[in-house]
C-alpha positions in Angstrom: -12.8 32.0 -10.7 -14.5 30.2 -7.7 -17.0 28.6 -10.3 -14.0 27.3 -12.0 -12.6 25.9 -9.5 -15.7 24.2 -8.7 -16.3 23.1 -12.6 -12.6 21.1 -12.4 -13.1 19.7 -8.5 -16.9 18.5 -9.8 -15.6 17.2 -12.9 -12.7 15.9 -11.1 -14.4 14.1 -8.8 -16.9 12.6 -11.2 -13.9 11.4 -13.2 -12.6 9.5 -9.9 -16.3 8.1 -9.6 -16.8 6.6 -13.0 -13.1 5.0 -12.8 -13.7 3.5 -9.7 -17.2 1.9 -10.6 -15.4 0.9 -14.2 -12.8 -0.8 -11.7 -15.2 -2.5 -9.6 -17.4 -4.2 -12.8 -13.8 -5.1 -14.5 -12.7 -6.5 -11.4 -16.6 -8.4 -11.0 -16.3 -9.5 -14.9 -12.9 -10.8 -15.2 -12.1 -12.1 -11.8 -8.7 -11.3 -10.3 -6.6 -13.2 -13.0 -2.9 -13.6 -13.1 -2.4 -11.4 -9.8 -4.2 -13.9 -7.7 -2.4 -15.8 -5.3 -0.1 -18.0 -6.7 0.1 -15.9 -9.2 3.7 -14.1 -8.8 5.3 -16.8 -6.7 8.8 -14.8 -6.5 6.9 -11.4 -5.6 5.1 -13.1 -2.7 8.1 -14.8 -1.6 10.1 -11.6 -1.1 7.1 -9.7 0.4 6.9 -12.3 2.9 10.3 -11.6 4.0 10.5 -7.9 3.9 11.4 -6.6 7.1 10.8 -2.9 7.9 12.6 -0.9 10.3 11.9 2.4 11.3 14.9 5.1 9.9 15.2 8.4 11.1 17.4 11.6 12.4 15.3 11.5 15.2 14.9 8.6 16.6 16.1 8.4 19.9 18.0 6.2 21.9 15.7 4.4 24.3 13.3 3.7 20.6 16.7 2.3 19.2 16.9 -0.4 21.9 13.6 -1.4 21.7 13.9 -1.7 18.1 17.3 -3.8 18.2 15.9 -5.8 21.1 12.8 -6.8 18.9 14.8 -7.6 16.1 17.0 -9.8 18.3 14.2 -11.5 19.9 12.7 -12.5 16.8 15.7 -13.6 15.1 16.5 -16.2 18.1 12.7 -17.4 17.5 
């Protein structure tokens, strides 16, 4: 069973490899093509004005604050 398991991780892993070197020579060959910059004008208008917060149960009061101050601060900027 432990041989097995070793057959599919080696195998696995040689897949990964091979996929990763075919990646790197497509990428060498072709170029970066439409995906380049300037390439999706609308997608790299919205991701420049994406604004993350952090979201959770826990998050406690003081973290809250410092959170709504930053956003504050760098809407009046």
């Amino acid at each position: 069973m432990i041989g097995r398991m070793f057959t599919v991780g080696g195998l696995t892993l040689l897949s990964r490899l091979t996929g990763f070197a075919r990646d790197i020579i497509l990428a060498a060959v072709l170029g970066a093509g439409p995906v380049a910059e300037g390439g999706l004008p609308v997608s790299e208008k919205l991701s420049s004005d994406v604004i993350s917060l952090p979201m959770h149960a826990y998050l406690d009061e003081p973290t809250q604050e410092r959170v709504i101050k930053a956003v504050r601060d760098a809407l009046q900027a």
